[in-house]
N, C-alpha and C positions, 0 to 999 in steps of 0.2 A: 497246945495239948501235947503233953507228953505220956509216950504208953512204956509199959512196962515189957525191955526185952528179955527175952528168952535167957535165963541165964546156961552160962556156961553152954554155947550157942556153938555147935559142931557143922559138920558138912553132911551127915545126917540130916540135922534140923533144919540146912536149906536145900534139902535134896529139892535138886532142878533140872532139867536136861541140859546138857553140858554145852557151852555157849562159843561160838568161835572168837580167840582172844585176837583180834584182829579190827579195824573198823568199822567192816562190816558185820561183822558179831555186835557189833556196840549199836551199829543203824539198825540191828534189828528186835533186842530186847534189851540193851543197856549190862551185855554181858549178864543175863538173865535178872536182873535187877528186882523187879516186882517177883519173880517166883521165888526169889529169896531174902527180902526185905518183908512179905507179909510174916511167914512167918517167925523170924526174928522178934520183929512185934506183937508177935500172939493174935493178930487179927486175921480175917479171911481176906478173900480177895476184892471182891466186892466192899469190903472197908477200908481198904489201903486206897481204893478207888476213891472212893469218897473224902478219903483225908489230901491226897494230892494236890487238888485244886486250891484248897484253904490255906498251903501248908505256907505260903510266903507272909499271908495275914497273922495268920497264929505265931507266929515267929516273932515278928515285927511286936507282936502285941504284949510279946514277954519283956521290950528292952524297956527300960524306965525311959527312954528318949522320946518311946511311944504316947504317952501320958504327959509328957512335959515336966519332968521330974529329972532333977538334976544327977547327973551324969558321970561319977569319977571315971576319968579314961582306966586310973590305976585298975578298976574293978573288969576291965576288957573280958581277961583271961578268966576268971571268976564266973561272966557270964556265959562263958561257951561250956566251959569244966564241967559248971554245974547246975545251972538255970536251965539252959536249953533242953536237956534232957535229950531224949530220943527225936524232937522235936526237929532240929537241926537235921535230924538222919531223913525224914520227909521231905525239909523244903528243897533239901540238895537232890534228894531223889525227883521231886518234882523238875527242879530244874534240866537236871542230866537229862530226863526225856524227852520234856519240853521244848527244850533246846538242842535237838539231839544234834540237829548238824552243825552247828557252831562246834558244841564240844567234838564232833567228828574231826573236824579239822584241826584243833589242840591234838588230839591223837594223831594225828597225820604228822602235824609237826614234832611231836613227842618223837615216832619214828625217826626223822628224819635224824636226832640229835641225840636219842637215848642210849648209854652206854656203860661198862663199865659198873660202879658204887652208883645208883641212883639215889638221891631224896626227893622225897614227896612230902611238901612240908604243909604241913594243914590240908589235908587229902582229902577229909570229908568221909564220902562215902566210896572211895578207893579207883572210882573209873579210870585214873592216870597211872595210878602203884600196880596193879593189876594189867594192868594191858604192857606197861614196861615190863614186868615180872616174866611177863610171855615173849619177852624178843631173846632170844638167843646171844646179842649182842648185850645184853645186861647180865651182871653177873649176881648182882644181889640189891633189893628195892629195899630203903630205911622210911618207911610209914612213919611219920610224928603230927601226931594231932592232941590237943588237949583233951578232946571229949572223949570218955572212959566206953562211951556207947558207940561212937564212929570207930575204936579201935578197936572192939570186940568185933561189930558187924564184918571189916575190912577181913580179920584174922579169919573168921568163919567163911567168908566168900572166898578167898585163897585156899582153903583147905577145901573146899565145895567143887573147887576149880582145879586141881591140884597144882596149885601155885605157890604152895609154904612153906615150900622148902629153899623159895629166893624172895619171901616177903617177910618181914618183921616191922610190930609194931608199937613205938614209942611215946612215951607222952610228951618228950620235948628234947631239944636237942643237947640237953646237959649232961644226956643217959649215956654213961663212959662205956657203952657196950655199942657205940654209936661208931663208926669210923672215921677219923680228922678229920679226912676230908674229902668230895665226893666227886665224881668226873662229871654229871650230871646233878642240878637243883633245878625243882618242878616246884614254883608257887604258885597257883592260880585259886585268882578269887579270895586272895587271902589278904594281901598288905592293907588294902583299906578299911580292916578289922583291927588292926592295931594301932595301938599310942604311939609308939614312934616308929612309923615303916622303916626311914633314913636309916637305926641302929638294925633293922635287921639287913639289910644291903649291907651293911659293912660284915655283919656276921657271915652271910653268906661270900663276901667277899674272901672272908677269912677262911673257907672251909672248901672253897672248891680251887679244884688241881689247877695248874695253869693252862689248858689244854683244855679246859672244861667248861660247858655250857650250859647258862642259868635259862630258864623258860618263867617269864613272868608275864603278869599283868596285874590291873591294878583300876579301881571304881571310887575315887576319892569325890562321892556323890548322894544324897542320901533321899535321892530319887525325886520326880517330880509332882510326888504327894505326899511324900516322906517315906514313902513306904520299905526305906532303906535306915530307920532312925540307927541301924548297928555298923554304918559306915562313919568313918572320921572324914571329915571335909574343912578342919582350919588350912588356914591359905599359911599362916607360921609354917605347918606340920608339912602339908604338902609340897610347899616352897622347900623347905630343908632335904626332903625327900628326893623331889629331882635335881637337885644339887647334888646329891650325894651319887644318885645315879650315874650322871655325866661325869663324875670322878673318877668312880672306881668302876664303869662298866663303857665297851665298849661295843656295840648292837650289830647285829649278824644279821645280814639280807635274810630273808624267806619269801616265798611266791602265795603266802596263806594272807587272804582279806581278812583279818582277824585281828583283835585288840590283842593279841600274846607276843609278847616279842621274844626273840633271842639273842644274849649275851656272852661278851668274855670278858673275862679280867682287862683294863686297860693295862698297857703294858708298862716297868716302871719308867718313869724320865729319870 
């Protein structure tokens, strides 16, 4: 199900009570999430309620992998752009809540290592761009997401928040108003959406400072009813991919129980 957002979507149209940009601001309404995601979506509260629980089903149910219907990986980017719709902006929402303390902990570790140029690369619905936006220690957050409807929502909650004057948001990292290269790279929840995770490691490799540190993770699984048919899981892809990882990345301790890890550049030989 996809709903029709709010165009031209201000901080106005997510008036909310102002959210602490902190962790705990996140453990308590997801940085006001639901008071500003309903109406973005035009619906009430009591609907946004109702679409929540579904919203991993309905998702799932848009991928041709769902059906059993063959599959071009080429078509990836294609399906987040412009199938999912707003669609995408729910299941993530669902998740962020649902999950609150997991991602609490991403935020924690976020802090730990956030600085400088951030990227948020495939952000979703902005929980990570947003909370970096707000440390003092960050000096400007590069939002890139394919979906024209996650970068609207992201833009509108920053200016909601008043965070928009250290967030911008891109559709991909080719946009030359982008900076070379960045002290901080935030993926999460994202490689295992693409055709070849391995080339974006190396992109990312290429883009961040020497001093600089990557926060990833990665679900190369497409769930234990399927109900993941939009992750890639060939053993080729994923074998290539932690190759490429052990090459060109070298993993920084953390004390968080969490699938996120954090990286630096391997140094050269």
């Amino acid at each position: 199900m996809s709903l029709s957002p709010r165009s031209g979507a201000t901080a106005a149209a997510l008036a909310a009570p102002l959210s602490r940009m902190d962790v705990e601001g996140f453990l308590a309404d997801g940085f006001a999430l639901k008071a500003q995601l309903a109406p973005f979506l035009q619906v009430d509260a009591a609907a946004l309620e109702a679409l929540l629980p579904q919203a991993t089903d309905q998702l799932a149910a848009l991928h041709p992998g769902a059906v059993q219907l063959a599959f071009d990986p080429a078509d990836a980017g294609r399906f987040y752009e412009d199938t999912v719709g707003t669609a995408h902006l729910i299941e993530l929402a669902a998740w962020h809540l649902g999950s609150a303390d997991y991602i609490a902990d991403t935020l924690r570790l976020q802090e730990r290592f956030a600085r400088g140029q951030v990227l948020d690369f495939g952000g979703g619905i902005g929980s990570h761009a947003l909370a970096a936006a707000a440390r003092p220690q960050v000096e400007q957050v590069w939002f890139v997401d394919l979906n024209p409807h996650n970068r609207a929502f992201v833009a509108a909650r920053a200016e909601a928040l008043g965070l928009a004057a250290k967030l911008r948001c891109f559709r991909d990292l080719d946009d030359p108003a982008l900076p070379p290269q960045f002290d901080t790279i935030v993926c999460l929840d994202v490689l295992e959406h693409l055709p070849d995770p391995a080339a974006q490691l190396e992109s990312f490799a290429g883009r961040l400072t020497g001093s600089g540190v990557a926060l990833l993770n990665w679900y190369f699984f497409k769930g234990f009813r399927g109900e993941y048919p939009f992750h890639f899981d060939d053993e080729a892809l994923v074998n290539r991919f932690f190759t490429t990882l052990q090459q060109r990345f070298l993993e920084v301790f953390h004390p968080y129980l969490i699938t996120t890890r954090a990286y630096r550049l391997q140094a050269p030989t």
